[in-house]
C-alpha positions as MATLAB code, in Angstrom:
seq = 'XXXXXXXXXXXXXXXXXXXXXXXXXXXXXXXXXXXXXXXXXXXXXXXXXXXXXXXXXXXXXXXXXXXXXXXXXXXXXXXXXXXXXXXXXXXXXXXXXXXXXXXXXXXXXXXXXXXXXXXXXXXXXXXXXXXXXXXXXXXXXXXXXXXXXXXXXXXXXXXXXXXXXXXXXXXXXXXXXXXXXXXXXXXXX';
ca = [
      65.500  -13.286  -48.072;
      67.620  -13.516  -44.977;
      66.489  -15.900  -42.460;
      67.905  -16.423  -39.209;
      65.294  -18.075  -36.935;
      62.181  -20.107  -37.908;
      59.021  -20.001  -35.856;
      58.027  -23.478  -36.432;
      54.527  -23.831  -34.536;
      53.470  -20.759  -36.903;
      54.273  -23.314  -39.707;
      50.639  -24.981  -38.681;
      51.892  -28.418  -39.894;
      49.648  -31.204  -39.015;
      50.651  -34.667  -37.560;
      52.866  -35.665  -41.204;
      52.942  -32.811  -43.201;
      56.303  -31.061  -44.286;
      57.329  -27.963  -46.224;
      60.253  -26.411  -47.746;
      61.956  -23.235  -46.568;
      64.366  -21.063  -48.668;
      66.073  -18.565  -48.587;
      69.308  -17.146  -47.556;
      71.821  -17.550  -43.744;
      74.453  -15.569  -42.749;
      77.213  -18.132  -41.209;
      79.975  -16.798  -38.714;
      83.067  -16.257  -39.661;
      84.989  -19.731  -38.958;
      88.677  -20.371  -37.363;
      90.210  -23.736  -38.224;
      94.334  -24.700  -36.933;
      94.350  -20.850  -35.624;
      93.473  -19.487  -39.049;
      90.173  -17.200  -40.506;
      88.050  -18.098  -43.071;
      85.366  -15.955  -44.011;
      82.079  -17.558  -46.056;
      81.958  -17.055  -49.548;
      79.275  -15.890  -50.235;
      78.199  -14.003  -47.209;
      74.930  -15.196  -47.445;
      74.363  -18.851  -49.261;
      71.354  -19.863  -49.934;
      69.502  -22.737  -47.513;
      66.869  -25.463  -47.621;
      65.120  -26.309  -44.774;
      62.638  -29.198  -44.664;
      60.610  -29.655  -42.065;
      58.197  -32.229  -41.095;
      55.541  -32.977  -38.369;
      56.008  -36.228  -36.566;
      53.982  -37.293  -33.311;
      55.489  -35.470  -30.684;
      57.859  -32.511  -32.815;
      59.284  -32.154  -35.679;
      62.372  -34.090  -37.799;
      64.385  -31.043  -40.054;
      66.619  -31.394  -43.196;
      69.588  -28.486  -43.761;
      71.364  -28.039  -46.792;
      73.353  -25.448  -48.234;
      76.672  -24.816  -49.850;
      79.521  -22.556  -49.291;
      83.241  -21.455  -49.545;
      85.743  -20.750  -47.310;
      88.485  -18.313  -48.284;
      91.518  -17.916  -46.499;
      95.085  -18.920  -45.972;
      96.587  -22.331  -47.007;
      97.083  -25.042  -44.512;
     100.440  -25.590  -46.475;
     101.750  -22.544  -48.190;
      99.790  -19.152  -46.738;
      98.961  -18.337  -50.104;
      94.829  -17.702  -50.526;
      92.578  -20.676  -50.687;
      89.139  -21.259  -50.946;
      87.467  -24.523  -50.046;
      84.110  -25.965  -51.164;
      81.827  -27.277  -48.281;
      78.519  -29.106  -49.063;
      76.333  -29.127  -45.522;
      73.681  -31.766  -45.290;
      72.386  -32.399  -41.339;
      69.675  -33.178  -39.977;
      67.706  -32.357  -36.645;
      64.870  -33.923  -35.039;
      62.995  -32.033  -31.962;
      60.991  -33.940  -30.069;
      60.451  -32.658  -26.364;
      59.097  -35.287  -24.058;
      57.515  -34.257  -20.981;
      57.887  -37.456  -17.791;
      54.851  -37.920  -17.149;
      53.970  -38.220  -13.197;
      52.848  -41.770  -11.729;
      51.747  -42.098   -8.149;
      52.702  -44.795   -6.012;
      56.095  -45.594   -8.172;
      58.481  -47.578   -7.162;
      62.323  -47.680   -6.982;
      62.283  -49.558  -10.359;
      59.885  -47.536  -12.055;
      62.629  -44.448  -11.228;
      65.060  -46.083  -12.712;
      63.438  -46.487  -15.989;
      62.115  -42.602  -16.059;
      65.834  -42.207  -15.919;
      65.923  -43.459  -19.017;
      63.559  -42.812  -20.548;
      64.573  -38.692  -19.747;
      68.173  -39.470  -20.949;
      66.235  -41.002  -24.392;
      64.107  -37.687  -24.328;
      67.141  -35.407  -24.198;
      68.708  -37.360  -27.113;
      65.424  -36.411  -28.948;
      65.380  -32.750  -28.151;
      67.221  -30.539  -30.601;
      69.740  -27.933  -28.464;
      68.312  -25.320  -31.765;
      64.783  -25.796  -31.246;
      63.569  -23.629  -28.103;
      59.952  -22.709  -27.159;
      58.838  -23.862  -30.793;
      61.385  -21.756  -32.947;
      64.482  -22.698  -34.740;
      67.845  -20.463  -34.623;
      68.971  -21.188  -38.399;
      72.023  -18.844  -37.502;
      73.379  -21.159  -34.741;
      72.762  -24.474  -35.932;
      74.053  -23.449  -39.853;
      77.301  -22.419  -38.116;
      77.451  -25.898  -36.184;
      76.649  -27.672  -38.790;
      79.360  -25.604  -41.231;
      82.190  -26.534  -38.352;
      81.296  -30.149  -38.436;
      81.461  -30.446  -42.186;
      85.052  -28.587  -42.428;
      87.543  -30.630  -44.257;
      90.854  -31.555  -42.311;
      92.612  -28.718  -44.314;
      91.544  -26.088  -46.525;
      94.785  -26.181  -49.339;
      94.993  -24.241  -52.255;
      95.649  -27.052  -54.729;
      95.487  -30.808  -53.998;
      98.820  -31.256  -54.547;
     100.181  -28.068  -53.238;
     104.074  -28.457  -51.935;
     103.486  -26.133  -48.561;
     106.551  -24.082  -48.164;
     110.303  -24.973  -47.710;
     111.244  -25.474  -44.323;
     114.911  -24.048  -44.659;
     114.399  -20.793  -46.002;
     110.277  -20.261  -46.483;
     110.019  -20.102  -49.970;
     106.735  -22.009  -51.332;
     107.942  -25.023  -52.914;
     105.023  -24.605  -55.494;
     106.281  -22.687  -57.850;
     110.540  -23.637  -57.207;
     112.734  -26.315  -59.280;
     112.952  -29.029  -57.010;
     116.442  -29.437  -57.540;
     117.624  -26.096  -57.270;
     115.978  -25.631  -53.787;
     117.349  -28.688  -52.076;
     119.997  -26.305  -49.797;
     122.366  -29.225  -49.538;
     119.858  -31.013  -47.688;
     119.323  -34.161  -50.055;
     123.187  -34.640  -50.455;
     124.936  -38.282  -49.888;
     126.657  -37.655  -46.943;
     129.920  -39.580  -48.842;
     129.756  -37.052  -51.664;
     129.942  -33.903  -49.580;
     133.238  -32.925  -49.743;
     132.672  -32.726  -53.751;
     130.472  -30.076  -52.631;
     133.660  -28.044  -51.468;
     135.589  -27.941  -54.952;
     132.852  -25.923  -56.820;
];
């Protein structure tokens, strides 16, 4: 089942319960170093824990997926593996009013607002969850540095453009690796 927001007061989770959501997301298409990768599958399967805690709720994502496109090194297709495990915790704090407060007391609302807003979840608004936007956040922060098609893959030569994967190394060195004292031996061939 496709799932792209969660409604998660109609949950009805008390002060410490949880549950488990599954089913399946639909992440954006992602660009990484000017290229496109599209998810593979289109639609990966999720779990979503969530849990009741005082004042909100604490959430668990985790899904897997692959992203196919070019090779960082050699253009040729790629596909990488990427394992997303994040977590979110909501918990809205509402300042409460006191009268007669002084100049001190302000300064500590201060922080205790800039504590709130690191408790409030940017996915969580008026009690539902947007899946869609926080899977594709959490997909872009688990990207690895390059997507490649092997580990060891040799990118492609910088003289002429050939991969260098699949070329004898020593055939494919366009003069570049020869001692500079040798080269006119290079002219008698």
């Amino acid at each position: 089942m496709l799932i792209e927001k969660v409604d998660l007061d109609a949950l009805g989770l008390a002060y410490g319960d949880a549950t488990r959501i599954q089913g399946q997301v639909t992440p954006a298409q992602v660009t990484l170093g000017g290229q496109e990768y599209e998810p593979v599958p289109a639609e990966p399967s999720f779990s979503l824990d969530v849990s009741r805690t005082s004042a909100g709720y604490a959430m668990r994502l985790r899904f897997e997926v692959g992203l196919s496109g070019p090779c960082f090194r050699c253009l040729e297709d790629a596909t990488a593996q990427v394992s997303v495990d994040v977590r979110e915790v909501d918990q809205p704090v509402e300042p409460i009013p006191v009268q007669g407060a002084s100049r001190h007391q302000e300064d500590d609302d201060d922080e205790d607002e800039s504590s709130a807003a690191e408790l409030t979840s940017p996915y969580v608004e008026e009690g539902t969850l947007d899946l869609a936007a926080w899977t594709h956040d959490a997909l872009i922060l688990s990207l690895p540095e390059q997507i490649l098609c092997q580990p060891d893959c040799l990118g492609l030569c910088p003289v002429c453009g050939e991969s260098l994967n699949g070329a004898d190394p020593a055939a494919h060195d366009h003069g570049q690796n020869l001692d500079p004292r040798w080269a006119k031996l290079r002219d008698l061939q």
